[in-house]
N, CA and C atoms of all chains as a GROMACS GRO file, in nm:
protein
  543
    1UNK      N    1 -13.619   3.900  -3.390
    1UNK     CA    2 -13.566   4.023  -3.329
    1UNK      C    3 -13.617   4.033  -3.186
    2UNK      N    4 -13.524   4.052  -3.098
    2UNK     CA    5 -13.535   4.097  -2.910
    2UNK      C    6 -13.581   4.198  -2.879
    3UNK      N    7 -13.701   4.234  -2.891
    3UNK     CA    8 -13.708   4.364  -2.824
    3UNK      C    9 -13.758   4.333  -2.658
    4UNK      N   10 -13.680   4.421  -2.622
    4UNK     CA   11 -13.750   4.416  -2.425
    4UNK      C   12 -13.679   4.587  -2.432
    5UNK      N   13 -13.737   4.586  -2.278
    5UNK     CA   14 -13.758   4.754  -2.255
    5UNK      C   15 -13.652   4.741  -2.167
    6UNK      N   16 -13.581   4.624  -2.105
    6UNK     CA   17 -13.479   4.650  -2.018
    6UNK      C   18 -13.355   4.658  -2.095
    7UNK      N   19 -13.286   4.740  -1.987
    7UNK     CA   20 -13.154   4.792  -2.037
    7UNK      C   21 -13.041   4.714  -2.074
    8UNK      N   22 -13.042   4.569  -2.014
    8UNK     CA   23 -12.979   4.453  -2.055
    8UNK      C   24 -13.058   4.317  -2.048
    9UNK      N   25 -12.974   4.267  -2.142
    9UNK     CA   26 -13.109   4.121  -2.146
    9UNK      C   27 -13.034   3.994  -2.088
   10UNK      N   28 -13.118   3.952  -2.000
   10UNK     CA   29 -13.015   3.819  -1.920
   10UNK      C   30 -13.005   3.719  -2.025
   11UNK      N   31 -12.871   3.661  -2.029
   11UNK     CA   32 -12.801   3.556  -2.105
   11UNK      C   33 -12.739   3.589  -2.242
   12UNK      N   34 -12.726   3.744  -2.263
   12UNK     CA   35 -12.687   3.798  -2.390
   12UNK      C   36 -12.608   3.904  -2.318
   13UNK      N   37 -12.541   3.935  -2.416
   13UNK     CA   38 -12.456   4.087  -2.384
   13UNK      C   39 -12.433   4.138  -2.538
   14UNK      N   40 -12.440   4.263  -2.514
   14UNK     CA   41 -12.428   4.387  -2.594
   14UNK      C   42 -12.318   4.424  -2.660
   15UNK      N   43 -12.292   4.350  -2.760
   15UNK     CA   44 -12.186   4.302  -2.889
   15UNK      C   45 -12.138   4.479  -2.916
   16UNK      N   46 -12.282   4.523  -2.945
   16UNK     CA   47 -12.259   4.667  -3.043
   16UNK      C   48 -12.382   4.752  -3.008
   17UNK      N   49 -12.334   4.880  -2.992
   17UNK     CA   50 -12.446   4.932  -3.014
   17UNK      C   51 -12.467   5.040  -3.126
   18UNK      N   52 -12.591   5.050  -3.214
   18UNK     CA   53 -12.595   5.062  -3.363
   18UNK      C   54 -12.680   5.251  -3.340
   19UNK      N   55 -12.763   5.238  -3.281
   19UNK     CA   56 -12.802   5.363  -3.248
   19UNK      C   57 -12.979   5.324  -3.242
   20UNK      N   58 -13.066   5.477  -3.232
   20UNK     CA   59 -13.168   5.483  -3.200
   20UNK      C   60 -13.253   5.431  -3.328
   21UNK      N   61 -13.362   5.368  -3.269
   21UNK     CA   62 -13.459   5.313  -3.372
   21UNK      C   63 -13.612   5.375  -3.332
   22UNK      N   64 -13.722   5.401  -3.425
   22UNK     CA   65 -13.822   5.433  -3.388
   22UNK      C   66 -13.928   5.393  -3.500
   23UNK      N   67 -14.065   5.348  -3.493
   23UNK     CA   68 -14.179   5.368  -3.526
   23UNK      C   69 -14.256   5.387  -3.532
   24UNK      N   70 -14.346   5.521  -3.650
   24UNK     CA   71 -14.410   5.621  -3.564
   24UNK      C   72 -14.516   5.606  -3.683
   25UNK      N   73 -14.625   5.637  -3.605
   25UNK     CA   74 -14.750   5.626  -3.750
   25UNK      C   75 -14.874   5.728  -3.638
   26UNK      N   76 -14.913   5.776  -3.767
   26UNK     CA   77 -15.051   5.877  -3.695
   26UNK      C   78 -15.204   5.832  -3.732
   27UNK      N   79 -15.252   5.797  -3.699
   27UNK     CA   80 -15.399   5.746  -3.711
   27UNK      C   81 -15.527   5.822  -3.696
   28UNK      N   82 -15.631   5.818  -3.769
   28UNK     CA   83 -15.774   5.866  -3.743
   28UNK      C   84 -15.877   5.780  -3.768
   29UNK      N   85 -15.977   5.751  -3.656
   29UNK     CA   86 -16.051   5.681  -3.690
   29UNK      C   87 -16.214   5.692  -3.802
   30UNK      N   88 -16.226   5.816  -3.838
   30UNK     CA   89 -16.304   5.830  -4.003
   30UNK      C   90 -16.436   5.859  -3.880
   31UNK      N   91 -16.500   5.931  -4.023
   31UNK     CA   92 -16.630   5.970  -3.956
   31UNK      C   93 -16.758   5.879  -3.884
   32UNK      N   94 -16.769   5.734  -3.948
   32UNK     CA   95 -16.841   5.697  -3.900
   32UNK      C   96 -16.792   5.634  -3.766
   33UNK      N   97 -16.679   5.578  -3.762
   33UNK     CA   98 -16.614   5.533  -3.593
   33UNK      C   99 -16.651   5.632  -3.509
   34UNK      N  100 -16.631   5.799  -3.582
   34UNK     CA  101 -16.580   5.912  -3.456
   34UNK      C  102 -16.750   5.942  -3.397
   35UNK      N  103 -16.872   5.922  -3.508
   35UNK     CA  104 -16.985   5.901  -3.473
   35UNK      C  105 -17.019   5.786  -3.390
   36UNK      N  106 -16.984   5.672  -3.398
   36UNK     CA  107 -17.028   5.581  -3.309
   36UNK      C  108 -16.946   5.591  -3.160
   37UNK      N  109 -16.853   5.649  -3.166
   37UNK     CA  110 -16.760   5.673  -3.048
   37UNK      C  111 -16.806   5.778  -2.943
   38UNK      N  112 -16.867   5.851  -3.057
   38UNK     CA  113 -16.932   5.987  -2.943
   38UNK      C  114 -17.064   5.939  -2.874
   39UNK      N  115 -17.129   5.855  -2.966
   39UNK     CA  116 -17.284   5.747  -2.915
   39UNK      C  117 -17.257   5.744  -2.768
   40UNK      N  118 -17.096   5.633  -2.829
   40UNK     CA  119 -17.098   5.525  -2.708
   40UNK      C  120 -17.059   5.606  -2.528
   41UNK      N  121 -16.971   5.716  -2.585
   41UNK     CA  122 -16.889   5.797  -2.514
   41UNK      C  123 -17.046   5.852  -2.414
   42UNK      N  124 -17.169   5.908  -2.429
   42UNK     CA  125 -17.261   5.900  -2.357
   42UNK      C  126 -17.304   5.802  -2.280
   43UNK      N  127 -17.319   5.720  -2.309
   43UNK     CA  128 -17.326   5.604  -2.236
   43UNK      C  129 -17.200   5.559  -2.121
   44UNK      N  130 -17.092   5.592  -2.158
   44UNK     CA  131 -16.973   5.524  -2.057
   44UNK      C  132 -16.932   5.387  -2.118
   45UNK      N  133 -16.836   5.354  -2.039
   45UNK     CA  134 -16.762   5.234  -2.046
   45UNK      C  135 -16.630   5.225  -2.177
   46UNK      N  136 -16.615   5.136  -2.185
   46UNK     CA  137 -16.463   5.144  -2.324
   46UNK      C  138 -16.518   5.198  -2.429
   47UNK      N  139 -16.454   5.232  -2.512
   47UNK     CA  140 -16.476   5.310  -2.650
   47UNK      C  141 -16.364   5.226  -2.772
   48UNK      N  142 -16.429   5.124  -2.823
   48UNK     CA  143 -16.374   5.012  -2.872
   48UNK      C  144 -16.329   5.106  -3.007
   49UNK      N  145 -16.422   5.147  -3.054
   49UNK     CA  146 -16.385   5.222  -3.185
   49UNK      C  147 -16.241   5.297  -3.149
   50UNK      N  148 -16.201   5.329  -3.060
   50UNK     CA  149 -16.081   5.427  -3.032
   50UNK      C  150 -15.983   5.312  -2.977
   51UNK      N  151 -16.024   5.219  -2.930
   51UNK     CA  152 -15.909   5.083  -2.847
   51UNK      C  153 -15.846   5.042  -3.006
   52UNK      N  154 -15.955   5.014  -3.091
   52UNK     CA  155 -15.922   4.960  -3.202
   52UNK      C  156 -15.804   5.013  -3.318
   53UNK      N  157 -15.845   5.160  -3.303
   53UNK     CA  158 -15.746   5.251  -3.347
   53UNK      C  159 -15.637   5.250  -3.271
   54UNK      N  160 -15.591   5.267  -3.136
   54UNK     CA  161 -15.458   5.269  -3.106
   54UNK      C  162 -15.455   5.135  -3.081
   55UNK      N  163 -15.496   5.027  -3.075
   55UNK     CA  164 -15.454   4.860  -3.137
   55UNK      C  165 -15.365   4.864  -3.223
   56UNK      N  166 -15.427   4.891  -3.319
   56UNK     CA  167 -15.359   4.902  -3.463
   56UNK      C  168 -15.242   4.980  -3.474
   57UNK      N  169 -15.265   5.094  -3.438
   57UNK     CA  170 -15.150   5.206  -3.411
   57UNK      C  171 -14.991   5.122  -3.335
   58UNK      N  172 -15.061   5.058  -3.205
   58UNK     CA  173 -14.933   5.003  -3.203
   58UNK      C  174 -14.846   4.899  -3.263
   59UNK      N  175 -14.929   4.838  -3.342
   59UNK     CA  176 -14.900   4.722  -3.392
   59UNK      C  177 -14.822   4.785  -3.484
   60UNK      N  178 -14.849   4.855  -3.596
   60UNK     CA  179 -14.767   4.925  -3.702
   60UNK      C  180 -14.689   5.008  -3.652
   61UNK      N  181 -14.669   5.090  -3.535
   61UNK     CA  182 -14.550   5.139  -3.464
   61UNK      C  183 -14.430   5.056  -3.459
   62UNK      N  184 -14.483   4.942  -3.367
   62UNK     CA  185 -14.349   4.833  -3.334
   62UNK      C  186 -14.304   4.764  -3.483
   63UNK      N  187 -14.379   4.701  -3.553
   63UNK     CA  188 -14.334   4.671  -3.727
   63UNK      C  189 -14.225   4.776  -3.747
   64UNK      N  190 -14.269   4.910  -3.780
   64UNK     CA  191 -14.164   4.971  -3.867
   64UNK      C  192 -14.059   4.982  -3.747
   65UNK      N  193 -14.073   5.002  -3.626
   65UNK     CA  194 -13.934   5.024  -3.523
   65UNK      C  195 -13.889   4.900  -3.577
   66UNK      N  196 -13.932   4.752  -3.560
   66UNK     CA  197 -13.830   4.660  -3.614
   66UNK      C  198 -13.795   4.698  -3.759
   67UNK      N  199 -13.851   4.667  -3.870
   67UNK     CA  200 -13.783   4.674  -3.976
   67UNK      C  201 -13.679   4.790  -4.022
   68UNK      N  202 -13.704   4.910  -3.921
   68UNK     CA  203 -13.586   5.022  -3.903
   68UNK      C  204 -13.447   4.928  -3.863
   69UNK      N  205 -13.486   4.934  -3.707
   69UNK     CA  206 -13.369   4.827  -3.651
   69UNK      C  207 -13.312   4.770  -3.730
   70UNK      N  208 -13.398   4.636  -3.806
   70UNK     CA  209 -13.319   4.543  -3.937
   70UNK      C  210 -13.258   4.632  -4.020
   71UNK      N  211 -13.286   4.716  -4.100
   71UNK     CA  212 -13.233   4.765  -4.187
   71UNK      C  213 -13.099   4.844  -4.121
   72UNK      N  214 -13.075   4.872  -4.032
   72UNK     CA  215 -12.956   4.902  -3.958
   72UNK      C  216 -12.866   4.828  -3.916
   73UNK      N  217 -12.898   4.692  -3.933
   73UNK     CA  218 -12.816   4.576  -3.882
   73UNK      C  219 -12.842   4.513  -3.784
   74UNK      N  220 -12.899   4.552  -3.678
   74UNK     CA  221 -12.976   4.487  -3.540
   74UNK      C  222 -13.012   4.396  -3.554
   75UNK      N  223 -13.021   4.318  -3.429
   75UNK     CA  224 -13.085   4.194  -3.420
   75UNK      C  225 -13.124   4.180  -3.275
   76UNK      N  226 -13.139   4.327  -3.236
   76UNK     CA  227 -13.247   4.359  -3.082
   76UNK      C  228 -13.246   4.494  -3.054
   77UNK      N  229 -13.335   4.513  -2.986
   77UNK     CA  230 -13.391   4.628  -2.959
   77UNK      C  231 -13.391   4.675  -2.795
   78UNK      N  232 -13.322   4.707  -2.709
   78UNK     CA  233 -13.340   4.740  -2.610
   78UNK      C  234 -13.390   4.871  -2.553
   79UNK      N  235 -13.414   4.872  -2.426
   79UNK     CA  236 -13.488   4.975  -2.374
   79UNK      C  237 -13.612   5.068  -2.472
   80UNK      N  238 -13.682   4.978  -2.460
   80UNK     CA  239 -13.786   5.013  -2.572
   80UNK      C  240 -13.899   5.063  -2.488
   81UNK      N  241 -13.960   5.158  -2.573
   81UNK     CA  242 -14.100   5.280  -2.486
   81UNK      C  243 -14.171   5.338  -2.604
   82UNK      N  244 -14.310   5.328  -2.521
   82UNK     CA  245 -14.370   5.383  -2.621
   82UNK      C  246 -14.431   5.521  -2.602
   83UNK      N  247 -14.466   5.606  -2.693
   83UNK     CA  248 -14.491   5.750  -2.672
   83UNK      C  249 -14.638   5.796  -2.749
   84UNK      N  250 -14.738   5.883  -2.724
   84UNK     CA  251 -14.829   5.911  -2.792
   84UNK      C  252 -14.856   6.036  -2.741
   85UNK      N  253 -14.938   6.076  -2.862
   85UNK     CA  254 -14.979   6.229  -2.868
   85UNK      C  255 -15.115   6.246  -2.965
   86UNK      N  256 -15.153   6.343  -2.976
   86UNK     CA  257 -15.301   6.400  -3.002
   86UNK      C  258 -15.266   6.466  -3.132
   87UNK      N  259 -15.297   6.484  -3.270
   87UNK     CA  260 -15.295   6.562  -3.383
   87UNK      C  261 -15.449   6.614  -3.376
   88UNK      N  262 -15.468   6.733  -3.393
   88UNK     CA  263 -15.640   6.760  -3.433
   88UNK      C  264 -15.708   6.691  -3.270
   89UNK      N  265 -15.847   6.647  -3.345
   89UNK     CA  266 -15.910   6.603  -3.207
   89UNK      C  267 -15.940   6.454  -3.231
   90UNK      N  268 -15.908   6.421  -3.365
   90UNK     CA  269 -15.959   6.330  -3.427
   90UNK      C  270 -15.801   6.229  -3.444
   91UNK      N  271 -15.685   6.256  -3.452
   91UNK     CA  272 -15.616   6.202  -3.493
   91UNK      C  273 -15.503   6.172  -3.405
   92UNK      N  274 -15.410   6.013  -3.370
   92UNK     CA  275 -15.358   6.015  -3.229
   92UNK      C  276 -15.238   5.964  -3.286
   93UNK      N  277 -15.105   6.008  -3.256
   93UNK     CA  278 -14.968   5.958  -3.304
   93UNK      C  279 -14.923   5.835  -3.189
   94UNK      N  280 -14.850   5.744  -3.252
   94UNK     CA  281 -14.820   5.661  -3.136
   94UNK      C  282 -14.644   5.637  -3.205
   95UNK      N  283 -14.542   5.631  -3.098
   95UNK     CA  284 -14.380   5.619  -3.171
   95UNK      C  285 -14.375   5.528  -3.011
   96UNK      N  286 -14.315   5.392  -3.092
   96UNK     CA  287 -14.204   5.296  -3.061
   96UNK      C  288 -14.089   5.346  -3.073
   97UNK      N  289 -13.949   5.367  -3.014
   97UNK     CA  290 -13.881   5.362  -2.985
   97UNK      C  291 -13.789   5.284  -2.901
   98UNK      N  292 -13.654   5.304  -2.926
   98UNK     CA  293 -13.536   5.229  -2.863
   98UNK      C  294 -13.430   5.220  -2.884
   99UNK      N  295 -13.338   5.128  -2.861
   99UNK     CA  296 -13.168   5.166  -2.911
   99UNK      C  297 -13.145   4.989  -2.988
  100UNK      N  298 -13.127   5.011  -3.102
  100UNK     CA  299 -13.079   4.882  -3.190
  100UNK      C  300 -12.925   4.848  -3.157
  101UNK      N  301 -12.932   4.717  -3.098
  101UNK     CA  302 -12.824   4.678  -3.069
  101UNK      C  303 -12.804   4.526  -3.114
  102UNK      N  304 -12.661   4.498  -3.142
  102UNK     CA  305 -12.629   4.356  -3.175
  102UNK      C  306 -12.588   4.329  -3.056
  103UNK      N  307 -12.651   4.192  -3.029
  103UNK     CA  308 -12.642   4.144  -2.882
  103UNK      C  309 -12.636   3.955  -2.929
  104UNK      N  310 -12.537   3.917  -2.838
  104UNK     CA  311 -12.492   3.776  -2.874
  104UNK      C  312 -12.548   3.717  -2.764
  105UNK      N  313 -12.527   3.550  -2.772
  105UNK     CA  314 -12.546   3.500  -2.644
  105UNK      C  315 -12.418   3.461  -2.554
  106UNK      N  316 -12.410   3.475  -2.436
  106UNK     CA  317 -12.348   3.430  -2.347
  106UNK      C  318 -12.239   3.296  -2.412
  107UNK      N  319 -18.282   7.380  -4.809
  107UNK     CA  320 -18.214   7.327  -4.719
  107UNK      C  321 -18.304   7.207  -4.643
  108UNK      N  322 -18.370   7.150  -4.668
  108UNK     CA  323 -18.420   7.072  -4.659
  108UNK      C  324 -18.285   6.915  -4.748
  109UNK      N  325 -18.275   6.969  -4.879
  109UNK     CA  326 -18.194   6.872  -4.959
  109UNK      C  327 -18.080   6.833  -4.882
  110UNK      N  328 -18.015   6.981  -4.826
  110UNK     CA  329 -17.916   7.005  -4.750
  110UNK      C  330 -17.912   6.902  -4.620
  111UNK      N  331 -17.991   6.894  -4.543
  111UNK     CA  332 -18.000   6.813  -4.445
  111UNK      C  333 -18.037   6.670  -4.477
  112UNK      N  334 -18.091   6.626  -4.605
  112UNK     CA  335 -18.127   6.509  -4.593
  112UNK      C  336 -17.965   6.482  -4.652
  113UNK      N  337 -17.906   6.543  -4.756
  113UNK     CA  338 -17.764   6.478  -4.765
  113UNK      C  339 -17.636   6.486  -4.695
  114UNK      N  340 -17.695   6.563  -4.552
  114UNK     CA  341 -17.567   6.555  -4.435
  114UNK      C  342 -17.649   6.395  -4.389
  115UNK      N  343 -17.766   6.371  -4.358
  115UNK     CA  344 -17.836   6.264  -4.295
  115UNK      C  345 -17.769   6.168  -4.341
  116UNK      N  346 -17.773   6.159  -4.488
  116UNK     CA  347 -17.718   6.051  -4.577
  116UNK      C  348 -17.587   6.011  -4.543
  117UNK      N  349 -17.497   6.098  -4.571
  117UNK     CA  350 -17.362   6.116  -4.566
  117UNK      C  351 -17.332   6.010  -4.440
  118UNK      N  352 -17.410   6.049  -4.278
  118UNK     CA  353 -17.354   6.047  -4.164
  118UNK      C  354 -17.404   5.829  -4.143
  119UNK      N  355 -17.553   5.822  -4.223
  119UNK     CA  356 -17.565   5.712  -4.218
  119UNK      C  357 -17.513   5.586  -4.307
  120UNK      N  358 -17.440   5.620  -4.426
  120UNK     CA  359 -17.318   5.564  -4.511
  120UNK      C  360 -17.221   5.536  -4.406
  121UNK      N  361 -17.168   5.645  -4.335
  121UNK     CA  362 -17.043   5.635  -4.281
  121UNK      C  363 -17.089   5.504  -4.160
  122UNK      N  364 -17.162   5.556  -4.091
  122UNK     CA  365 -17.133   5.428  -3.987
  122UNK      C  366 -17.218   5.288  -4.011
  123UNK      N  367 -17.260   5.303  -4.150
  123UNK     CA  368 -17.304   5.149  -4.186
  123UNK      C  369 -17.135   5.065  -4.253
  124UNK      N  370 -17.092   5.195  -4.327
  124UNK     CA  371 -16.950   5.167  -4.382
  124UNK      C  372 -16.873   5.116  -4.255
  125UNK      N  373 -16.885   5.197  -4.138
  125UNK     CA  374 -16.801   5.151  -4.037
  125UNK      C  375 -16.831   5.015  -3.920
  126UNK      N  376 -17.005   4.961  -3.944
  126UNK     CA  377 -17.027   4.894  -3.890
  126UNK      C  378 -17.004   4.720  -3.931
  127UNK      N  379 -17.003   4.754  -4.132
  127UNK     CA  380 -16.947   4.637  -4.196
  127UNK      C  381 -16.823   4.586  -4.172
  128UNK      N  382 -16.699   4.679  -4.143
  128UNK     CA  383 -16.565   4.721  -4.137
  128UNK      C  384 -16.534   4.642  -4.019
  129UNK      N  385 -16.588   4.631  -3.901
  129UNK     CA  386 -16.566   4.618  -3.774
  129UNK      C  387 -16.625   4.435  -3.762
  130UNK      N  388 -16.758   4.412  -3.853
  130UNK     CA  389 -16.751   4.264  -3.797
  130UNK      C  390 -16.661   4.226  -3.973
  131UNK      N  391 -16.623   4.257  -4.014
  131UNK     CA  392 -16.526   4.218  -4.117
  131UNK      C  393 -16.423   4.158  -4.019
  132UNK      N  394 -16.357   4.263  -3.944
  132UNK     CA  395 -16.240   4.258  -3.847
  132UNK      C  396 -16.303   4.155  -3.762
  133UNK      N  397 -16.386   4.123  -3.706
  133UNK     CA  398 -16.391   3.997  -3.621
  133UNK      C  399 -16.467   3.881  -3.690
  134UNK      N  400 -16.433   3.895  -3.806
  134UNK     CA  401 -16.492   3.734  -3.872
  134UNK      C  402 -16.357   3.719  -3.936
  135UNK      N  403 -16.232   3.758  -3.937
  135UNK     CA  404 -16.146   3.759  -4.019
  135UNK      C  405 -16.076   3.602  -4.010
  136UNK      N  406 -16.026   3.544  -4.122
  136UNK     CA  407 -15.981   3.415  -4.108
  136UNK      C  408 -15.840   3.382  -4.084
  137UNK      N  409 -15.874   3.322  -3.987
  137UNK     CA  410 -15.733   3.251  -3.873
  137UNK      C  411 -15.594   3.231  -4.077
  138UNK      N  412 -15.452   3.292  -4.094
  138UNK     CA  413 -15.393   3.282  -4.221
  138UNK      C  414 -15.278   3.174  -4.156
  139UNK      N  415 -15.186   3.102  -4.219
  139UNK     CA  416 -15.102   3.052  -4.167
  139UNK      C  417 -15.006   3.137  -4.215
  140UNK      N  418 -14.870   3.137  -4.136
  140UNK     CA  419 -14.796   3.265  -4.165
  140UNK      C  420 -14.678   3.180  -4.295
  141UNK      N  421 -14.664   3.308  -4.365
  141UNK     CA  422 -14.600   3.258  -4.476
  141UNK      C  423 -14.459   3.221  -4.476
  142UNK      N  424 -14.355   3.139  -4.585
  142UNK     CA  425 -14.280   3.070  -4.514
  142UNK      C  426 -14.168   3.187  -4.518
  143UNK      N  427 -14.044   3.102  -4.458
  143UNK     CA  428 -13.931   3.230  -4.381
  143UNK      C  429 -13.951   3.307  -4.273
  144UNK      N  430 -14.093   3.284  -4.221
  144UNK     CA  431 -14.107   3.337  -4.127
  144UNK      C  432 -14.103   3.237  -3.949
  145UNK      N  433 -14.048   3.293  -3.866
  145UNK     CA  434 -13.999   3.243  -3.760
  145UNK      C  435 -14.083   3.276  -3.596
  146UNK      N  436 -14.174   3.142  -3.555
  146UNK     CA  437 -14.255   3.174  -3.408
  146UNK      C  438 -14.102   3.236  -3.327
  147UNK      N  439 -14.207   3.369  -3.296
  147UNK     CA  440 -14.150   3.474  -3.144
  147UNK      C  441 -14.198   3.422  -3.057
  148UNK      N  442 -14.180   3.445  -2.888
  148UNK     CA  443 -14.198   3.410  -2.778
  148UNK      C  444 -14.367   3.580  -2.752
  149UNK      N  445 -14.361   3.645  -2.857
  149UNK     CA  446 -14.421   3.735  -2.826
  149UNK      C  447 -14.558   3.675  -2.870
  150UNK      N  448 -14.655   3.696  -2.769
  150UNK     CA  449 -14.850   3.640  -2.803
  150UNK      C  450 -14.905   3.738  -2.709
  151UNK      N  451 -15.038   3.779  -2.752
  151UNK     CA  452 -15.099   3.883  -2.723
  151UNK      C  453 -15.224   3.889  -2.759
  152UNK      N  454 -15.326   3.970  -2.655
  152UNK     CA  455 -15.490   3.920  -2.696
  152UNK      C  456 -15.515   4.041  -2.787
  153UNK      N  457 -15.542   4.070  -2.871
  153UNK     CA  458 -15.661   4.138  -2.927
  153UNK      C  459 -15.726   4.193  -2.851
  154UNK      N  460 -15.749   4.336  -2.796
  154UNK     CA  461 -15.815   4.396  -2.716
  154UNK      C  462 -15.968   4.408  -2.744
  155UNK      N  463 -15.953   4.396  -2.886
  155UNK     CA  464 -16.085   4.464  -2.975
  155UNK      C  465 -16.170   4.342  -3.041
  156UNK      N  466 -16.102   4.216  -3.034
  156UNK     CA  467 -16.155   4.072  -3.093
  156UNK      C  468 -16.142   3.968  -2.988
  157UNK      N  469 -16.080   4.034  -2.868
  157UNK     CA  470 -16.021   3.913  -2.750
  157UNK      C  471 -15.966   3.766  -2.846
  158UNK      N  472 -15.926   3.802  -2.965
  158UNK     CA  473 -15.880   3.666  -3.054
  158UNK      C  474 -15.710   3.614  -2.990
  159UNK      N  475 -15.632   3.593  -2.955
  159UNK     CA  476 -15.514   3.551  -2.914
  159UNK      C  477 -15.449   3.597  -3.082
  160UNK      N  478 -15.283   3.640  -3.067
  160UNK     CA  479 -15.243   3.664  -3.178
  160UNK      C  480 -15.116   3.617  -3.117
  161UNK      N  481 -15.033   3.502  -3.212
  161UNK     CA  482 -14.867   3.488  -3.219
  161UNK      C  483 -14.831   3.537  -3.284
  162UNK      N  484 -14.666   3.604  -3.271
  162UNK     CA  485 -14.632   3.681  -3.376
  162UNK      C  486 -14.486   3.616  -3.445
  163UNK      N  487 -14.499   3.645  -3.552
  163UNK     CA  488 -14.389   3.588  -3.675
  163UNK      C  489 -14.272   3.664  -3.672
  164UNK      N  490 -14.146   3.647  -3.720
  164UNK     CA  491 -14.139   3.699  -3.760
  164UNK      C  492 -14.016   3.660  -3.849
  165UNK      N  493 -14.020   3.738  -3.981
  165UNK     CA  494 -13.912   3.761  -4.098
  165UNK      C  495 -13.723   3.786  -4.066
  166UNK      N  496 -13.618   3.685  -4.057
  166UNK     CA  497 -13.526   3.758  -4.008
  166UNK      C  498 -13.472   3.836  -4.147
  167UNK      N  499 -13.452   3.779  -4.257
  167UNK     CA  500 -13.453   3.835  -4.374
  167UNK      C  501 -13.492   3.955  -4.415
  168UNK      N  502 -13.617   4.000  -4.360
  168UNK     CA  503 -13.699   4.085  -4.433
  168UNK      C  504 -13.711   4.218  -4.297
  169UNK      N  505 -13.741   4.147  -4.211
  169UNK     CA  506 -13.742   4.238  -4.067
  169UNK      C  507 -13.874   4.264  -4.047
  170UNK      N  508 -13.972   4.199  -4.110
  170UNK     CA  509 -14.117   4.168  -4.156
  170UNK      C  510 -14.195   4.089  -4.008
  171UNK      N  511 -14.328   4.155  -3.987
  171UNK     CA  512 -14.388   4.053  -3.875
  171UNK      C  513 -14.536   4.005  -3.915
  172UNK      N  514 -14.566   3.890  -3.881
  172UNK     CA  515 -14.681   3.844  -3.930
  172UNK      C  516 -14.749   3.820  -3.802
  173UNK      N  517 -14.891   3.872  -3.798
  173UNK     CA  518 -14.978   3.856  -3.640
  173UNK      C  519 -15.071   3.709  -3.690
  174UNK      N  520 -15.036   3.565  -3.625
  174UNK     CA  521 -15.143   3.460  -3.651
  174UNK      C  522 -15.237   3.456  -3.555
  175UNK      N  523 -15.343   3.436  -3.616
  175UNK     CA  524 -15.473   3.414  -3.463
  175UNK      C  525 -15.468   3.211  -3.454
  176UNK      N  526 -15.456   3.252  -3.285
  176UNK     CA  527 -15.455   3.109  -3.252
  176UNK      C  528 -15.537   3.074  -3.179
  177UNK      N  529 -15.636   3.166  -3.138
  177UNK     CA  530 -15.736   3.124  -3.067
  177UNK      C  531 -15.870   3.184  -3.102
  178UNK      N  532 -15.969   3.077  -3.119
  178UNK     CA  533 -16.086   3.140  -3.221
  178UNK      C  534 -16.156   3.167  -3.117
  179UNK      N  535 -16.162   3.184  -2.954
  179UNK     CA  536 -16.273   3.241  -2.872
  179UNK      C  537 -16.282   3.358  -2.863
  180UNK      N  538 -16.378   3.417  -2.938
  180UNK     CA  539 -16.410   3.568  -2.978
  180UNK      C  540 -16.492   3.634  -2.882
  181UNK      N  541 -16.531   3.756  -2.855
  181UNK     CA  542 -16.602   3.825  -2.747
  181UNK      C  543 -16.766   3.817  -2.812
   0.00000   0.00000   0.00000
């Protein structure tokens, strides 16, 4: 499956377009991360415990946006973006999005 | 309250021993070969959190993605 964020993809054209696709998952990283995070958070520099969480976050975002897509018939994903937000203080949403399209080659 | 505080103490030092096992779990994890039906993407990407290199699979059948580590130079 094609995903790119541009609006057309060189050497293919846009057979069909199927409609909007998205994958969205909300995450918390548990008490002992949010303790070692606040440690580190005194100190400065990255806060791996929290990189690690929206790591992950995106990784299972883009999964279900594809297997949405597939299950719609797609076989690419264009103009794709990603979006995040804050639940609580502890918990961070991340949504893949885009438009599932059947796209051939040239 | 004495009990009281030694089993918030407890509680808080479970959690980030729980979370400190968890984390080199995640960077000792073993390089899998991806299972079959599944198809190399042009998509590879570092691991922010393991600096491990990851290729990604994927399922056209299933719509399924598999992350392989291809590079064992760890941080």
């Amino acid at each position: 499956m094609l995903v790119v964020t541009t609006e057309n993809i060189p050497g293919y054209h846009i057979d069909k377009v199927i409609g909007h696709t998205f994958g969205v998952v909300v995450r918390s990283r548990g008490l002992g991360g949010n303790i070692t995070a606040s440690v580190r958070s005194i100190f400065g520099g990255e806060i791996k415990e929290y990189t690690e969480m929206i790591e992950d976050a995106r990784k299972v975002a883009i999964d279900r946006m594809i297997q949405n897509a597939h299950a719609m018939g797609a076989n690419a994903i264009v103009m794709m973006r990603f979006d995040s937000g804050e639940i609580g203080q502890t918990m961070s949403e991340i949504v893949a999005y885009g438009t599932a399209v059947v796209a051939e080659k040239n | 309250m004495s009990i009281y505080f030694a089993l918030q103490l407890l509680v808080i030092i479970i959690a980030i021993i729980s979370t400190f096992i968890y984390r080199r779990r995640r960077l000792k994890q073993r390089t899998l070969q991806p299972p079959a039906g599944f198809q190399k993407t042009n998509e590879i990407f570092i691991d922010p959190t393991t600096g491990v290199q990851q290729q990604v699979w994927f399922n056209p059948s299933t719509g399924e993605r598999f992350y392989e580590r291809t590079d064992k130079n760890k941080k």
